[in-house]
C-alpha positions as a Markdown table, in Angstrom:
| # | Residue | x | y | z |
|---|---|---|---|---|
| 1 | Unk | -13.0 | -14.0 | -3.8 |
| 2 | Unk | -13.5 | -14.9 | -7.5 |
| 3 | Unk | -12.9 | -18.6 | -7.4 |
| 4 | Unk | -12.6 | -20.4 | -11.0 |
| 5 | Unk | -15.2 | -20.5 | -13.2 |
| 6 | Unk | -17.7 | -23.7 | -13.3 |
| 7 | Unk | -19.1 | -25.0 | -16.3 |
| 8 | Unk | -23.2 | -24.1 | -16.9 |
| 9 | Unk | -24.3 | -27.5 | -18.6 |
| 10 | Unk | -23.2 | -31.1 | -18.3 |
| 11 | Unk | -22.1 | -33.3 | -15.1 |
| 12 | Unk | -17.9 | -33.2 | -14.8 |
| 13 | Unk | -15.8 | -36.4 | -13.9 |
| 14 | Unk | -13.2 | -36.0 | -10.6 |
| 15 | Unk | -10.3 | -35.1 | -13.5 |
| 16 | Unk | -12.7 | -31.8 | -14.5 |
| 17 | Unk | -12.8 | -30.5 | -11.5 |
| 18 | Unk | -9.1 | -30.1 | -10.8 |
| 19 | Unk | -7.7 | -26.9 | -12.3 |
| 20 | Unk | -6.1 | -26.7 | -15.7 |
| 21 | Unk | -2.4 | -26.5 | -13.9 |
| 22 | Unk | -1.0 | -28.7 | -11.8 |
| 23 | Unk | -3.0 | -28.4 | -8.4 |
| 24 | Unk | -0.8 | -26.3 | -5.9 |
| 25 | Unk | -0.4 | -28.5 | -2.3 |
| 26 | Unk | -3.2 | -25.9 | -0.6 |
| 27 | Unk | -5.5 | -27.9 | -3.5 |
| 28 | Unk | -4.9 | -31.1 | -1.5 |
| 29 | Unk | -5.2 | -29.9 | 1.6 |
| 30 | Unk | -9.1 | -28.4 | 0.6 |
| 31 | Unk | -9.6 | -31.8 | -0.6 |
| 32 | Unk | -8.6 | -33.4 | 3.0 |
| 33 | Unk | -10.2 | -31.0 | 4.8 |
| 34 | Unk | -13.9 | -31.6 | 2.9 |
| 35 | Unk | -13.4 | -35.5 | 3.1 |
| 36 | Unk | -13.0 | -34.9 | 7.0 |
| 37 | Unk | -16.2 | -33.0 | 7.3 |
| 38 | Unk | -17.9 | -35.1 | 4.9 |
| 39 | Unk | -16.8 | -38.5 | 6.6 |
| 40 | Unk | -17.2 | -36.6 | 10.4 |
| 41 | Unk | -19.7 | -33.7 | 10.3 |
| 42 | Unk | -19.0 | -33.1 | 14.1 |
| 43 | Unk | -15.5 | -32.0 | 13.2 |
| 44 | Unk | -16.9 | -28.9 | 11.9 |
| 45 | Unk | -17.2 | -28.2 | 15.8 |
| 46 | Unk | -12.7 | -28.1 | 15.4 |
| 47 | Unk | -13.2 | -26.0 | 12.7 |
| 48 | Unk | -12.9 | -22.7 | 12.8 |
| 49 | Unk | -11.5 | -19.1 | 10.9 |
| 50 | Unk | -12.5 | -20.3 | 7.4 |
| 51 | Unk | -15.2 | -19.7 | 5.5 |
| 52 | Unk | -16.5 | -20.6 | 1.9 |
| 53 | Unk | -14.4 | -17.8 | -0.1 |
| 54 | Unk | -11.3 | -19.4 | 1.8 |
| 55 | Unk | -11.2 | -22.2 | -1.0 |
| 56 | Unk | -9.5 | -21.8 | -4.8 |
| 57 | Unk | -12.2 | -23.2 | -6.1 |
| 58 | Unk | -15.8 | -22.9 | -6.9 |
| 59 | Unk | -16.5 | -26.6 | -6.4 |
| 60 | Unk | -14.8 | -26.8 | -3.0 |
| 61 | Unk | -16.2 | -23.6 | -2.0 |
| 62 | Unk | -19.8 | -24.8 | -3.2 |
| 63 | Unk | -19.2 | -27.8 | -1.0 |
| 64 | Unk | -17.7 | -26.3 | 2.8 |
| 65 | Unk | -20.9 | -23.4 | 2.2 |
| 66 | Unk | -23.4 | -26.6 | 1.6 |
| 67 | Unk | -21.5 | -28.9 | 4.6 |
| 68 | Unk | -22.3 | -25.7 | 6.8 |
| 69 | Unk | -25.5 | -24.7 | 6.3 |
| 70 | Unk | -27.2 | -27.5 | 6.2 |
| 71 | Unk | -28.4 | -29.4 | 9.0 |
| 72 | Unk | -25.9 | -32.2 | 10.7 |
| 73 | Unk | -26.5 | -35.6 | 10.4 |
| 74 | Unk | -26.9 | -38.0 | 13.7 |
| 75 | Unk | -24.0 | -39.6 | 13.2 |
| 76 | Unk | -25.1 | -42.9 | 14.1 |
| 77 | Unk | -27.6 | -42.8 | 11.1 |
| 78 | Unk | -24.7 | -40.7 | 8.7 |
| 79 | Unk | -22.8 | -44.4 | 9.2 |
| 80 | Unk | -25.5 | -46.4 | 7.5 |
| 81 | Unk | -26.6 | -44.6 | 4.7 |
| 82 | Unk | -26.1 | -41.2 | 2.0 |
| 83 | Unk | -28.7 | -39.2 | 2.8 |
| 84 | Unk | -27.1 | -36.4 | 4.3 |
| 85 | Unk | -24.2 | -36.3 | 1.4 |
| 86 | Unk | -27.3 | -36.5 | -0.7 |
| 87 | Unk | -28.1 | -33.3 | 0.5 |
| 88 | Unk | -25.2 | -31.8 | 0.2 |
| 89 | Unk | -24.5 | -32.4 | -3.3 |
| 90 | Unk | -27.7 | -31.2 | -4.4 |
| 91 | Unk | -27.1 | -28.1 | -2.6 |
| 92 | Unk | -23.9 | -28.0 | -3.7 |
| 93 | Unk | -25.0 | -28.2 | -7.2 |
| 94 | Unk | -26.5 | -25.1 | -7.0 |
| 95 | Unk | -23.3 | -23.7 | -7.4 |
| 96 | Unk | -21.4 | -25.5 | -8.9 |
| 97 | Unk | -23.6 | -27.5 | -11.2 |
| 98 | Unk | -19.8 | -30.0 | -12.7 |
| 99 | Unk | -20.6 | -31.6 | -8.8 |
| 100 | Unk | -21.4 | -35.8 | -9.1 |
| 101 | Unk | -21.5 | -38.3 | -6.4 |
| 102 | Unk | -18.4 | -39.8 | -7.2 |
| 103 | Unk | -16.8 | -36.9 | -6.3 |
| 104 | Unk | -17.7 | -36.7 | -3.1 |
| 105 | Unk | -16.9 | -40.2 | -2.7 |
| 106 | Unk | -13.5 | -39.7 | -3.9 |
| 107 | Unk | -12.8 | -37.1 | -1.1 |
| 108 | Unk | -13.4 | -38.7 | 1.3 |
| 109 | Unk | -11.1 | -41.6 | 0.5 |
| 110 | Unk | -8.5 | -38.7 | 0.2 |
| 111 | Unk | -8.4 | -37.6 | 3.7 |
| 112 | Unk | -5.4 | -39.5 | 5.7 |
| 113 | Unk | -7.0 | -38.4 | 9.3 |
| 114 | Unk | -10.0 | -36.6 | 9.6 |
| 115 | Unk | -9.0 | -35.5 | 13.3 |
| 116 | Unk | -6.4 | -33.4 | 11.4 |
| 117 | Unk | -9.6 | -31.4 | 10.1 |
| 118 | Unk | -8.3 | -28.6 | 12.4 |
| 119 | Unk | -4.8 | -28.5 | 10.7 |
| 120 | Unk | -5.8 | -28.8 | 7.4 |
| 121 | Unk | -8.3 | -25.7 | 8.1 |
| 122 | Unk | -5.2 | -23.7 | 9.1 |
| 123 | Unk | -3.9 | -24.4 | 6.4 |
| 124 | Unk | -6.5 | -23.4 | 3.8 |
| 125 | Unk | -7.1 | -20.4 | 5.8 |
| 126 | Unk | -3.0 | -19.7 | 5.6 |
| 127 | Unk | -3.4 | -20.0 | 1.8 |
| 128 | Unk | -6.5 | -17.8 | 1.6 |
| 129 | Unk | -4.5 | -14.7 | 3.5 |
| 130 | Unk | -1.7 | -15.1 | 0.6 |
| 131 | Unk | -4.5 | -14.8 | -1.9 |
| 132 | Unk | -6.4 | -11.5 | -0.2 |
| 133 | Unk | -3.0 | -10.1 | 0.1 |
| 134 | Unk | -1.7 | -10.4 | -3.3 |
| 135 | Unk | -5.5 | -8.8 | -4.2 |
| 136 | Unk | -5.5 | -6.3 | -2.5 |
| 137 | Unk | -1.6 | -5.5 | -4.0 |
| 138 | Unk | -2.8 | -6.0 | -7.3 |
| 139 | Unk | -5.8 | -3.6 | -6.3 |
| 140 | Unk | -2.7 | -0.5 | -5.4 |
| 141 | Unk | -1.0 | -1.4 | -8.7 |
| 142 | Unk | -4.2 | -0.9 | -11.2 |
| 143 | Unk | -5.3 | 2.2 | -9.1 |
| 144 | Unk | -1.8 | 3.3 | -10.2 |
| 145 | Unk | -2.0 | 3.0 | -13.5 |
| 146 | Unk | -5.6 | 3.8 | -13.8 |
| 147 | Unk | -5.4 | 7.5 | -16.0 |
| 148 | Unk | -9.4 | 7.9 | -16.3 |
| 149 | Unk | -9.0 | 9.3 | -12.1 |
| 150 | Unk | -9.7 | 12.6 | -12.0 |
| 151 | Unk | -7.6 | 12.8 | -8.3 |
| 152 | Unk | -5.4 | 9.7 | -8.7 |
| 153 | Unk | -3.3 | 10.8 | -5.4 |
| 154 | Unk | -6.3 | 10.5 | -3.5 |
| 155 | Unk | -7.8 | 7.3 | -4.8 |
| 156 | Unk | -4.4 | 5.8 | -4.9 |
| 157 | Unk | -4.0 | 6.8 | -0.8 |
| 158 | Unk | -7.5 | 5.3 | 0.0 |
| 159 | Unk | -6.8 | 1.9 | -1.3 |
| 160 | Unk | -3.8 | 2.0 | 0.5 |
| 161 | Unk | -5.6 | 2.4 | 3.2 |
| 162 | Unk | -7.9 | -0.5 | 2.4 |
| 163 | Unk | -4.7 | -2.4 | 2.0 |
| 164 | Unk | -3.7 | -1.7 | 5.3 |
| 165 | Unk | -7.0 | -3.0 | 6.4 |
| 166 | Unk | -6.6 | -6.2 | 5.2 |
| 167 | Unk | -2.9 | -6.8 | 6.4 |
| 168 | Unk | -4.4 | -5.5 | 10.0 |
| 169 | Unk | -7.7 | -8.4 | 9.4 |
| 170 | Unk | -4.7 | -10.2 | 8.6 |
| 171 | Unk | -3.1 | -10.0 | 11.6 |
| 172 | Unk | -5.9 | -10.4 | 14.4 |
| 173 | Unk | -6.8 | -13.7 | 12.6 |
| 174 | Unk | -3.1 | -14.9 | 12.5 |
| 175 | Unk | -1.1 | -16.2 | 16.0 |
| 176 | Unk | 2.2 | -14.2 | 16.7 |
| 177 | Unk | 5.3 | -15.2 | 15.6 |
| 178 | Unk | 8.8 | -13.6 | 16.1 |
| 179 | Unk | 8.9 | -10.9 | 13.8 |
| 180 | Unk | 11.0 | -12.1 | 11.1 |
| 181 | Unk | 10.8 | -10.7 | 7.3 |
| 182 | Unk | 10.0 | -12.2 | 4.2 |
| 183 | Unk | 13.4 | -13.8 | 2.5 |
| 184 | Unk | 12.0 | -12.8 | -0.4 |
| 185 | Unk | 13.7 | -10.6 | -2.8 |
| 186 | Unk | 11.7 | -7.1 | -3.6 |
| 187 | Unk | 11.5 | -6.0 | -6.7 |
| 188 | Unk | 13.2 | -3.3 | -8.4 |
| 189 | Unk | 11.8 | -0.1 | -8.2 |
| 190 | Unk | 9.8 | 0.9 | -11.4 |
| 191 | Unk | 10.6 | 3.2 | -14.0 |
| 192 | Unk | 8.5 | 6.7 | -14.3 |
| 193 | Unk | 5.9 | 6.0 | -16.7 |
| 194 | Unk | 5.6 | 9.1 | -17.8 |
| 195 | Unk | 9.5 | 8.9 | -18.5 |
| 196 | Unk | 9.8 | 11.8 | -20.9 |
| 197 | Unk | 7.5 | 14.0 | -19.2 |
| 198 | Unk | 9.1 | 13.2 | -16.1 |
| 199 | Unk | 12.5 | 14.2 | -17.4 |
| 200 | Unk | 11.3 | 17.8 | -18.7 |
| 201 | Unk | 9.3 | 18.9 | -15.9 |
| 202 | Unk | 12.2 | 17.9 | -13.6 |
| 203 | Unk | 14.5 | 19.8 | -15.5 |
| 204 | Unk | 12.4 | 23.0 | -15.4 |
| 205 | Unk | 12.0 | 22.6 | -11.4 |
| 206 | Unk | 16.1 | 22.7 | -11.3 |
| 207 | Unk | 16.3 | 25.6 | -13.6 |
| 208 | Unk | 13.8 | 27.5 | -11.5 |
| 209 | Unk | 15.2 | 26.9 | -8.1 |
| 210 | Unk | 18.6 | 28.6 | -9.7 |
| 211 | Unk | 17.1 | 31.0 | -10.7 |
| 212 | Unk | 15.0 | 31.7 | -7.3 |
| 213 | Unk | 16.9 | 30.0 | -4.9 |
| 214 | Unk | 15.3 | 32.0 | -2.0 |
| 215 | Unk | 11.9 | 29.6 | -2.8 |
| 216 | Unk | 13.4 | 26.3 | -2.1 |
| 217 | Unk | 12.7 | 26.7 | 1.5 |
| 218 | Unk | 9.4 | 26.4 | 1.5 |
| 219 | Unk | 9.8 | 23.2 | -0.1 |
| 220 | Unk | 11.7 | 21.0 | 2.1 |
| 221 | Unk | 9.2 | 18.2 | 1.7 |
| 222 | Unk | 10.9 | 17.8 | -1.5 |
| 223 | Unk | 13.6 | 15.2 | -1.4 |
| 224 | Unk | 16.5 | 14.1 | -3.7 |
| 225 | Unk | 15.7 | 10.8 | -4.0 |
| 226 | Unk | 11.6 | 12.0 | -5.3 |
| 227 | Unk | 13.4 | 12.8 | -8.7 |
| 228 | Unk | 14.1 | 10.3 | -11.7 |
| 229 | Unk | 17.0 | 10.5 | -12.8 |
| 230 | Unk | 20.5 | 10.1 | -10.9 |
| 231 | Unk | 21.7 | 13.2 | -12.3 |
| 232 | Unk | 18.4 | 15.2 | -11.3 |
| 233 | Unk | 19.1 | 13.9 | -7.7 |
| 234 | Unk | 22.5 | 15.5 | -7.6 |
| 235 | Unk | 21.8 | 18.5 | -8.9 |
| 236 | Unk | 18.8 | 19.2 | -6.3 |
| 237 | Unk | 21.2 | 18.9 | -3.6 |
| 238 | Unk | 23.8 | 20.9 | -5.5 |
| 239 | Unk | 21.0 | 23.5 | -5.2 |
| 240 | Unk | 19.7 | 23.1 | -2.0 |
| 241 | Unk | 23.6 | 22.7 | -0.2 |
| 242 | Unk | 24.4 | 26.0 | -1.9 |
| 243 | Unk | 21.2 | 27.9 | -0.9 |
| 244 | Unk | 20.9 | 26.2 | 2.8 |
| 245 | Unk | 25.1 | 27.9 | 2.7 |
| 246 | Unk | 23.8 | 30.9 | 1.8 |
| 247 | Unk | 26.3 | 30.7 | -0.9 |
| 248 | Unk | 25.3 | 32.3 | -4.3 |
| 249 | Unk | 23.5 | 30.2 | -6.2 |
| 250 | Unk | 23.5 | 30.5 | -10.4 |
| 251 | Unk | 23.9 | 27.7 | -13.7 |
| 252 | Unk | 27.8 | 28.3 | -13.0 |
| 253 | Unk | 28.1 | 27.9 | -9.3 |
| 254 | Unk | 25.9 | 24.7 | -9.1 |
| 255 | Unk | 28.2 | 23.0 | -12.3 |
| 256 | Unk | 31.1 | 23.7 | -9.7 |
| 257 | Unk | 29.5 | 22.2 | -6.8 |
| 258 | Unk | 28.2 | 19.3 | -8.8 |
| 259 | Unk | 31.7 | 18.9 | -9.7 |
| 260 | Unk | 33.2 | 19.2 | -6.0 |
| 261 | Unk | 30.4 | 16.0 | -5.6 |
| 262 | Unk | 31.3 | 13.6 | -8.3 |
| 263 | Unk | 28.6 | 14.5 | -10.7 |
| 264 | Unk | 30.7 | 14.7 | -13.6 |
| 265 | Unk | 32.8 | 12.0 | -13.5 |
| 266 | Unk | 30.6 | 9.8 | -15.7 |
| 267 | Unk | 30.9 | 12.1 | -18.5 |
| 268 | Unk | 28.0 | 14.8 | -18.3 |
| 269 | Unk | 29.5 | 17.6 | -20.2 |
| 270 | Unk | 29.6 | 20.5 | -18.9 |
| 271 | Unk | 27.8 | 22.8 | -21.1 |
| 272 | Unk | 24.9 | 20.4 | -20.9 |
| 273 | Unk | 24.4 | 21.3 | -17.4 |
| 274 | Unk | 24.8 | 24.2 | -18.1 |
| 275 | Unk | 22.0 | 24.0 | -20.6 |
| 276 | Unk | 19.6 | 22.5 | -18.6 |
| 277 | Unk | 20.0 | 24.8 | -15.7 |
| 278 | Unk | 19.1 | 28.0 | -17.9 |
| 279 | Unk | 15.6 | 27.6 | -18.8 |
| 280 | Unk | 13.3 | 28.4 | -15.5 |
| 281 | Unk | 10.3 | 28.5 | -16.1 |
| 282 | Unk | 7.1 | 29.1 | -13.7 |
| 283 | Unk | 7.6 | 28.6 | -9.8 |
| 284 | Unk | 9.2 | 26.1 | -7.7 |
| 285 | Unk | 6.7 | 25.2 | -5.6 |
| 286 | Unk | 4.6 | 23.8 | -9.0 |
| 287 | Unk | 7.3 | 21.4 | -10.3 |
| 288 | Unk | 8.7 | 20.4 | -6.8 |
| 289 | Unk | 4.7 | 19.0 | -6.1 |
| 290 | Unk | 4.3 | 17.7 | -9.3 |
| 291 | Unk | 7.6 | 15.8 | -8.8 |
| 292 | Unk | 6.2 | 14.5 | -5.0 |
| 293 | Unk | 3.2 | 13.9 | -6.8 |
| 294 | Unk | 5.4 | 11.1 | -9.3 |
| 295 | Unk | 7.3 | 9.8 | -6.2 |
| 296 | Unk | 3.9 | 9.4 | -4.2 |
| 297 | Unk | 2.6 | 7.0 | -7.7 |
| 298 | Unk | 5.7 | 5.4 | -7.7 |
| 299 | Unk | 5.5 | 4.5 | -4.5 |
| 300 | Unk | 2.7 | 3.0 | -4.0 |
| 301 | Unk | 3.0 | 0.7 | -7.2 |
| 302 | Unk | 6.5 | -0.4 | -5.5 |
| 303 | Unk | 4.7 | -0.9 | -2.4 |
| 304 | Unk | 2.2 | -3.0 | -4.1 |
| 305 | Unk | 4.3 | -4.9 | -6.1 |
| 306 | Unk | 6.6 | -5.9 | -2.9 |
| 307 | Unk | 3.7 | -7.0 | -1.4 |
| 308 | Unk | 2.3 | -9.3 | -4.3 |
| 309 | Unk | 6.1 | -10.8 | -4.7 |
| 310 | Unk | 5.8 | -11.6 | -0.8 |
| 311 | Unk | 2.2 | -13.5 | -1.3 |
| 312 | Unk | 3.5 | -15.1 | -4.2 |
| 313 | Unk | 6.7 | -17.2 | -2.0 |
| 314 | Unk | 4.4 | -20.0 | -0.4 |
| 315 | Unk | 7.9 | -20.2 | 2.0 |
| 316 | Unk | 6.3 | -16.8 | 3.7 |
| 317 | Unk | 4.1 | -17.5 | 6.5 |
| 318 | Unk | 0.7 | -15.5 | 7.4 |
| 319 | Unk | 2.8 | -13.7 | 10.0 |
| 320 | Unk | 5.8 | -12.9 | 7.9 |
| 321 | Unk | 3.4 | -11.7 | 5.4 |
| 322 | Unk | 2.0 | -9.5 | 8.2 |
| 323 | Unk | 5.3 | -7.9 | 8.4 |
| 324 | Unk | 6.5 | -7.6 | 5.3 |
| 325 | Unk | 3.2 | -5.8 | 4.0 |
| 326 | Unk | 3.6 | -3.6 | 7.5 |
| 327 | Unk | 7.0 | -2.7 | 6.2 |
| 328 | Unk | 6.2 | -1.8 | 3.3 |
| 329 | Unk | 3.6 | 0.5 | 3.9 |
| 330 | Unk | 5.8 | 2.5 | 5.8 |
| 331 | Unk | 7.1 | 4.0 | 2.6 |
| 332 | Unk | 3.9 | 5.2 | 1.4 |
| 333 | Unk | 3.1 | 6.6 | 5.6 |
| 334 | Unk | 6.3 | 8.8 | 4.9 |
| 335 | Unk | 6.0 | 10.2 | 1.4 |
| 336 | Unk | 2.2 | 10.2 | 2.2 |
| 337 | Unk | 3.2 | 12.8 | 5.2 |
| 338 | Unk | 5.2 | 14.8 | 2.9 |
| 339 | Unk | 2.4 | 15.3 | 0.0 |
| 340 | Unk | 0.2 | 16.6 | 3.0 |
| 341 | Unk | 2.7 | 19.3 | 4.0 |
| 342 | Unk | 3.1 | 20.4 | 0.3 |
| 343 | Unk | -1.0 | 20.5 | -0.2 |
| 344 | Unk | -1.9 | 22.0 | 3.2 |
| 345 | Unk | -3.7 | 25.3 | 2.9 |
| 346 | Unk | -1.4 | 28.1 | 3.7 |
| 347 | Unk | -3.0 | 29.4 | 6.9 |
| 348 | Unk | -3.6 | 33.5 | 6.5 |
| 349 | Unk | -1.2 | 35.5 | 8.8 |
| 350 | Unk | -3.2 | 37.3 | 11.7 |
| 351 | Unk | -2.0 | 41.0 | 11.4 |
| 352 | Unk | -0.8 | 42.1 | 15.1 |
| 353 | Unk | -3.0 | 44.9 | 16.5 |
| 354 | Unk | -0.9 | 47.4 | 17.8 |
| 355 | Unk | -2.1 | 49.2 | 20.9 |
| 356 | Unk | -2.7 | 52.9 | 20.8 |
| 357 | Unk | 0.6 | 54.8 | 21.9 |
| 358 | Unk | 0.2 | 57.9 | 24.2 |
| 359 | Unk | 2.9 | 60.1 | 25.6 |
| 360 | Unk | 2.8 | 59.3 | 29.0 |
| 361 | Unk | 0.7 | 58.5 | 32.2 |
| 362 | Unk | -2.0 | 60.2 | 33.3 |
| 363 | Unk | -1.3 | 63.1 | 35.6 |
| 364 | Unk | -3.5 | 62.4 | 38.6 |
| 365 | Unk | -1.2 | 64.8 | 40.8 |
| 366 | Unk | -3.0 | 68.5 | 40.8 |
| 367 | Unk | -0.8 | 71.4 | 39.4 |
| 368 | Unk | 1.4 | 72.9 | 41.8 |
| 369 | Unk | 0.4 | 76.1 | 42.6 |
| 370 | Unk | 3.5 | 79.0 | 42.3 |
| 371 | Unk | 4.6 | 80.2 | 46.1 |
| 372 | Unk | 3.4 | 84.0 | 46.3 |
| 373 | Unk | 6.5 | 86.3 | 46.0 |
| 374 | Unk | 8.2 | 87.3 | 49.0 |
| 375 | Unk | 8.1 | 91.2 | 49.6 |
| 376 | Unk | 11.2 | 93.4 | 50.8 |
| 377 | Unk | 11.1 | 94.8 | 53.8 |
């Protein structure tokens, strides 16, 4: 976890420390939890599911990773003098150099109970689950956009996958709950980025499937909903309805079924659709997966942003996360099952061997032999 930066020279007063912005509540809670630890070493024995990258910040997580490492203190000597917290802000120095006495002073006057350590760690360890989750999100959405890949379906289904990872860490670390979804409101589904591109190669996929409706068939994985644009989606099943009808299928018998459906009633003329279904252009199979291929991106990048809008509602719980981000996935599972029907290897067709034909069964019976002619008295 990148925690925030620390200065490199100069000692820093309590107020440094803090972030920037106003500290979130989880920033209060690190600061009990430390000033339990620091006041009561042994409650590090109630601690538990946390380590140092479970902090927001570099001088708290500088601080747990020197409480833990070092040595305990008997606690009858920790009452009467500083060594040990001596100790542990020079080691705690070493990473974050802004540390100062004073500090460590200060937070342990902040802690209200320091037999709550085992509350507060759930806590920060609650806090650090919304931040691994909206990082690994954030992780799906770059991968998305990222146009240096040379197989950007591939790389973008791996970290998926390691997504899916961390929701599943996620989950063996956090207690059940009932299995409630996020209230949180996903966000609308993003726009093609390749808009324009989009738009043309979508176009020629209709105008080839009229034109050679007998190959939409073999690309059922294809659905309506894969293409960008409302009117795109009707015309596909315009297509498909007609061709799965066995009903002839041509620029003028798709305008009159997108008609029969509604498609025309928010003003597409006509002859534009007419237009657009008269250029074919290549085969159907090659737009249809290059379309799957868009619906696949766009996907995932909804996926990921769904989940980062989920880790950003501190109302969600670990659990609720757990589910939401499970729910999620799902989408990319589906489309991710289609893409693997559309780029499976066609398996070559074993020819049938045809036995040798013969006119009849062997004779095994010897030739009857002719009865010698009867002579007349």
């Amino acid at each position: 976890m990148t925690h925030a930066s620390e200065p490199d020279e100069g000692d820093l007063n309590d107020a440094d420390l803090a972030p920037i912005s106003p500290p979130r509540p989880v920033f209060h809670v690190e600061q009990a939890l430390l000033g339990a630890l620091l006041f009561e070493p042994c409650r590090l024995d109630d601690v538990s599911g946390i380590t140092a990258d479970s902090f927001s910040t570099a001088a708290h997580a500088a601080l747990y990773d020197a409480i833990t490492t070092l040595p305990r203190p008997d606690p009858d000597e920790h009452a009467k003098n500083t060594k040990w917290l001596n100790r542990v802000l020079a080691t705690g120095r070493e990473q974050a150099r802004g540390l100062t006495a004073s500090h460590l002073h200060s937070l342990i006057h902040l802690c209200p109970r320091p037999s709550h350590a085992p509350a507060y760690a759930r806590i920060v360890e609650a806090e650090h689950v919304r931040r691994r989750l909206r990082a690994a999100a954030e992780r799906l959405i770059h991968t998305v956009y990222d146009v240096s890949l040379p197989h950007p379906v591939q790389t973008v289904l791996a970290e998926a996958d390691t997504l899916a990872a961390v929701v599943d860490d996620i989950a063996s670390r956090s207690p059940p709950r009932a299995a409630a979804l996020p209230r949180t409101a996903a966000p609308p589904p993003p726009a093609a980025r390749d808009h324009t591109q989009a738009v043309a190669e979508e176009q020629i996929l209709l105008a080839t499937a009229t034109a050679h409706p007998c190959d939409i068939e073999p690309v059922r994985w294809l659905l309506p909903d894969d293409l960008t644009l409302p009117l795109h989606t009707g015309l596909w099943q315009c297509i498909t309805a007609l061709a799965r009808r066995c009903e002839p299928v041509d620029p003028v018998t798709v305008l009159w079924e997108a008609q029969q459906r509604g498609l025309l009633d928010g003003g597409q003329e006509p002859g534009e659709v007419l237009r657009l279904l008269a250029e074919p252009a290549g085969s159907v199979e090659h737009w249809a997966e290059r379309a799957l291929q868009r619906s696949l991106l766009a996907t995932a990048e909804h996926t990921g942003r769904r989940i980062a809008a989920y880790a950003d509602d501190p109302a969600n719980t670990p659990f609720q996360l757990v589910v939401g981000a499970r729910r999620a996935l799902d989408d990319i599972i589906a489309v991710r099952t289609r893409w693997q029907h559309a780029t499976a290897p066609t398996p070559p067709q074993r020819q049938r061997t045809v036995p040798p034909t013969r006119s009849g069964p062997p004779t095994t019976t010897p030739a009857r032999t002719a009865w010698p002619t009867r002579t007349t008295r």
